[in-house]
N, C-alpha and C positions, 0 to 999 in steps of 0.2 A: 160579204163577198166570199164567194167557198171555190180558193186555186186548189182543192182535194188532187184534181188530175195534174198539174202542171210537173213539169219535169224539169225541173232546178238544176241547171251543169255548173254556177257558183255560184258560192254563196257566202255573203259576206257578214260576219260578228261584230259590232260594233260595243265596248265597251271602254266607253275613257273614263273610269274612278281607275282607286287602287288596287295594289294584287291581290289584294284578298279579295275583293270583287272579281277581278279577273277568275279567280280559283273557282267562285262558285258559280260561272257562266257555264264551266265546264260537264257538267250533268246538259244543260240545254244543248251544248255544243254537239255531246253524244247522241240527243235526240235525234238531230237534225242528219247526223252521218245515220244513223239509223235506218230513217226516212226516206234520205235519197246517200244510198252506200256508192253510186258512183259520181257523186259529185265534188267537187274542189270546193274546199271551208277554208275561208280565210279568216283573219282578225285584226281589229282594228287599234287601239289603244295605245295609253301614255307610253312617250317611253320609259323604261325603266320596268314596266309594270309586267311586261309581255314574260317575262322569266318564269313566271309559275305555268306557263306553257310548253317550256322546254321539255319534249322527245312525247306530246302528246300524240299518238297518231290517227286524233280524227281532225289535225289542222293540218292545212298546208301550208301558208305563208303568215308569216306576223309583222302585221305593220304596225308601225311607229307612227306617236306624230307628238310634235314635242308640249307639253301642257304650256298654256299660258299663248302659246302662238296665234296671232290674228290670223287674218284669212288675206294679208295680201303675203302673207309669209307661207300661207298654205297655198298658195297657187299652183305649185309640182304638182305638191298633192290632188291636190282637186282635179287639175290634166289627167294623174293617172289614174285616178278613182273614176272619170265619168264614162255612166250609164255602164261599166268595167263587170259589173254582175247582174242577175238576172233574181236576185232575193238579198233583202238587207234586213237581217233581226238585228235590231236597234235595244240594248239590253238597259238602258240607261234614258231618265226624262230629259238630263241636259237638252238646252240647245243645240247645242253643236254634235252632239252626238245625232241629233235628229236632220241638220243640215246633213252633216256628211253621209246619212243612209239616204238621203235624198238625190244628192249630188253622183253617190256608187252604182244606185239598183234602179231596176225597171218596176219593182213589187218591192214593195216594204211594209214590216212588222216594227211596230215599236209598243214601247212602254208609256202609257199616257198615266196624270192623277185621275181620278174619280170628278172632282170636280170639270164641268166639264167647259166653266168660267179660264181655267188656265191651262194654260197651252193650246188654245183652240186652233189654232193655225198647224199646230203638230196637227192635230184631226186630218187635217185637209191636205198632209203630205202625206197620209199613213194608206196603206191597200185595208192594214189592217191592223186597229188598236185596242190593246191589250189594257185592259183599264186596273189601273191597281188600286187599292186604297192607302198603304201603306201603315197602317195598323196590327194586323194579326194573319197576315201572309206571309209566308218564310220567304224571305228574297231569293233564296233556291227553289219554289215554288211558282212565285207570281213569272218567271220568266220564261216558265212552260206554257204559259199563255198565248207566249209568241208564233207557237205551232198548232193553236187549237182549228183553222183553216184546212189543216194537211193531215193531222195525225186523227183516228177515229179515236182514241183511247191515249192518257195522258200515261207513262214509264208508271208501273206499280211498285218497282222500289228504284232507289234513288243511291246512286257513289258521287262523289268529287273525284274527279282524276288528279293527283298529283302531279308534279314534274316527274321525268325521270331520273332516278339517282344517277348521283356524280362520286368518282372516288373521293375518299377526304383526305383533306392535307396527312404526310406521312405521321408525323408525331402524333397528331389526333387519332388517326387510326392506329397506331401503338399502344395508346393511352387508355383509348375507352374500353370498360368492362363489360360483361354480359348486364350489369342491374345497372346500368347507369339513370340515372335521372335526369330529364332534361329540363331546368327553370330559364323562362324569359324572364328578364328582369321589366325591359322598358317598354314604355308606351309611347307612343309619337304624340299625346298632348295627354296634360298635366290632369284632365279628369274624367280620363280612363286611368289614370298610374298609382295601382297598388301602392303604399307608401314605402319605400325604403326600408325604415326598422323592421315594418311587418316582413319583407324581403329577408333582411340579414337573421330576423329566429328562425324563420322558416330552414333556408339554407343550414343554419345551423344546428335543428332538429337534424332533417335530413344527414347532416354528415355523421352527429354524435350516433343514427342510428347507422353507420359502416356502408353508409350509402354513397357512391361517387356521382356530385353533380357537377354537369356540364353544363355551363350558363351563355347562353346565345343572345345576340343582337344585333342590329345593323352598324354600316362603318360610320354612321352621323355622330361627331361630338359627342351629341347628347345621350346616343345609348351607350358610348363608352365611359363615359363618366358613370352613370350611372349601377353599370356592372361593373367599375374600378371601384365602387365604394362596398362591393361585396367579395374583394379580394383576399382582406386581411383574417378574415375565415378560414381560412385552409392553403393546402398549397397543392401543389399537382405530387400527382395524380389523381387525390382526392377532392379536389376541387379545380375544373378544368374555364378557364374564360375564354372560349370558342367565337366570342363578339365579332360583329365585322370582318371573319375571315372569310363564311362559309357561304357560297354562291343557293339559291333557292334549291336548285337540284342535290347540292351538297350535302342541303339539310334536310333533305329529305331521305338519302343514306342514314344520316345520324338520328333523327326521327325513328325510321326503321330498326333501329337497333336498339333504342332506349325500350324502359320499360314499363317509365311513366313521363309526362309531360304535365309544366305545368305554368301556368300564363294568364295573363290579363284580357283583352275583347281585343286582339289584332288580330292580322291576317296569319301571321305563325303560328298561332293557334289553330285557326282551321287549316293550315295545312298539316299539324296535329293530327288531328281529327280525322283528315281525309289518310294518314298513314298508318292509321289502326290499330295505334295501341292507346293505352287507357289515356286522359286527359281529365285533367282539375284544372277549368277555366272561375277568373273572378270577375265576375260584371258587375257594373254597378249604374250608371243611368243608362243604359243599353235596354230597349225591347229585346228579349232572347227570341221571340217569339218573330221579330225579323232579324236576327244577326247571331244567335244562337250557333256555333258549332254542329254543323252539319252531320249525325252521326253515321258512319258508313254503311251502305246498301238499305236505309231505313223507307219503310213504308212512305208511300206519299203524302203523309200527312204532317200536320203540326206537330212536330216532337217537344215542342215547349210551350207551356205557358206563361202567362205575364211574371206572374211568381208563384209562390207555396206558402205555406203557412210553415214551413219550417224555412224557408230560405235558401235547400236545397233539391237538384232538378238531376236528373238521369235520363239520361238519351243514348243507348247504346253502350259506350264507354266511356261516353261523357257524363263527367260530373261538373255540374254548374252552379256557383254560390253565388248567390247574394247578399247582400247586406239587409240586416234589420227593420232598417225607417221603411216607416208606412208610403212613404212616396215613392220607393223601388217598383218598377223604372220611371224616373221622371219624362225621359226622350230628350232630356235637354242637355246640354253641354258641362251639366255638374250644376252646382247648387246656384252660383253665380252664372250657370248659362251664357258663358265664354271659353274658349280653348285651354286656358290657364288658370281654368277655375279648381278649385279642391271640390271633391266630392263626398262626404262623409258615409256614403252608404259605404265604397271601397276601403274608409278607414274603420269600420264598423266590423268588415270581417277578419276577423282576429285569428296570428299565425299556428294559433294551437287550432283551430277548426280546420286550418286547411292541411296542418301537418297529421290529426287524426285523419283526416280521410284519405291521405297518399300511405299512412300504415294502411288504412284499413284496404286498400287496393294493390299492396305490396304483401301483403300478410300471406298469401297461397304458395307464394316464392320464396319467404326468408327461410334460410339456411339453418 
């Protein structure tokens, strides 16, 4: 079906995963404002998630809808969303993501598998579906699909929009130096998470080289725990715990200002990445080849591969390590293929490889 001529006055984004999903709709997003510059772009998703949206201006409204919520709880919703727009890019295979572009738009685009055994019924709600494989398509890629109907020719390079910066708290901004280093410590499950020790050398190279790090996380328990066991390292000014204070748009001020970044397979990372200075990401069962670090205004093509023969990957200003075992990337949830599995590929890379390559990316700058 080719809507080429159709003239879209809204148009609704549907993505309910996390904010780092969110972050990297935002290339598609800019398509779409492109496309049609006078149309109203809405969005859809968790709440909590929509922040990596803040002071974007190809969105106009960001709606919320709370995860985990049935549908006799969505009833408002669903009142205000129907037939409410006139195009729904559906960025996500979930169900409900595919209910609710159903339920909003009069034309809808979504995201379907390859198989075409599942989800067949999405089929039969879609104007037009975007079939992915999910294999060796960059998730910042397969979701330009969604416009292949309207656009003659796919964006020939490619940014993430970030939030807009926010001032930071006053002491922080007191504190931090021109070289500062930014380390995520945590992971939201145990096998994405770098190990701790590897954490507290690294930190520690870092500081013994007169470097000040700034160690970010969210307010959950568990990444404050995890950056309070990297405290007794240093003290401020030379070692700043920035956890939990600092809103999406905040850290993306602080981002802006650092001079290296450096982090595990979250969404802090790629909003790293989208703030354009260098990045040392660590993956370990992750395809980089879907969830890779997006490197800023980068050609449209695959910037990564499954892996290397050396275990290291360059895309822009991204530097990307792997670990050793021949089974990197497995795709699966660590070695035991559960949330709270250990993953030995991320215990494999060792804090002196990651501490040579943040010299070797600091070296053009030391004093």
């Amino acid at each position: 079906m080719n809507h080429r001529d159709d003239d879209f006055k809204r148009i609704l984004v549907i993505c309910t995963r996390q904010i780092g999903d969110v972050l990297l709709t935002t290339p598609l997003i800019h398509a779409a404002r492109q496309r049609w510059p006078a149309a109203r772009i809405d969005v859809l998703g968790f709440a909590g998630t929509l922040g990596m949206l803040e002071g974007n201006p190809d969105i106009g409204e960001r709606i919320e809808v709370e995860p985990g919520s049935g549908w006799w709880r969505s009833l408002a919703l669903i009142r205000r969303l129907w037939r409410r727009y006139d195009l729904a890019l559906i960025t996500q295979r979930s169900d409900r993501a595919h209910l609710y572009g159903w339920v909003a738009a009069r034309v809808r685009a979504g995201l379907v598998p390859g198989n075409a055994s599942l989800g067949w019924w999405k089929r039969l709600l879609l104007d037009h579906a975007a079939v992915v494989n999910g294999e060796d398509t960059h998730v910042v890629m397969e979701k330009f699909g969604l416009l292949d109907p309207w656009i003659e020719q796919r964006p020939r390079n490619v940014s993430v929009t970030p939030p807009a910066g926010a001032a930071l708290p006053a002491d922080l901004d007191a504190a931090l130096r021109p070289r500062a280093v930014v380390v995520h410590v945590p992971s939201m499950w145990r096998y994405k998470q770098w190990p701790l020790p590897h954490y507290r050398e690294l930190i520690a190279g870092l500081l013994a080289d007169g470097l000040q790090v700034v160690m970010t996380g969210g307010k959950e328990a568990s990444d404050r725990e995890q950056v309070a066991a990297m405290r007794d390292l240093g003290a401020e000014p030379e070692l700043v715990d920035a956890s939990g204070r600092l809103s999406l748009a905040q850290l993306t001020t602080l981002l802006g200002r650092a001079c290296l970044y450096i982090g595990p397979d979250t969404s802090i990372t790629h909003l790293a990445a989208a703030c354009e200075l260098p990045v040392i990401t660590l993956f370990g069962p992750t395809n980089p080849q879907l969830w890779g670090p997006w490197p800023q205004g980068a050609s449209a093509a695959q910037p990564y591969a499954v892996r290397t023969s050396e275990r290291t990957q360059r895309a822009g200003r991204v530097i990307l390590l792997q670990g050793p075992n021949d089974c990197v990337p497995c795709s699966r949830a660590g070695c035991e293929n559960h949330l709270n599995s250990r993953s030995d590929c991320l215990q494999g890379i060792s804090p002196q490889r990651v501490l040579a390559h943040a010299r070797s990316v600091l070296s053009p700058v030391k004093d």
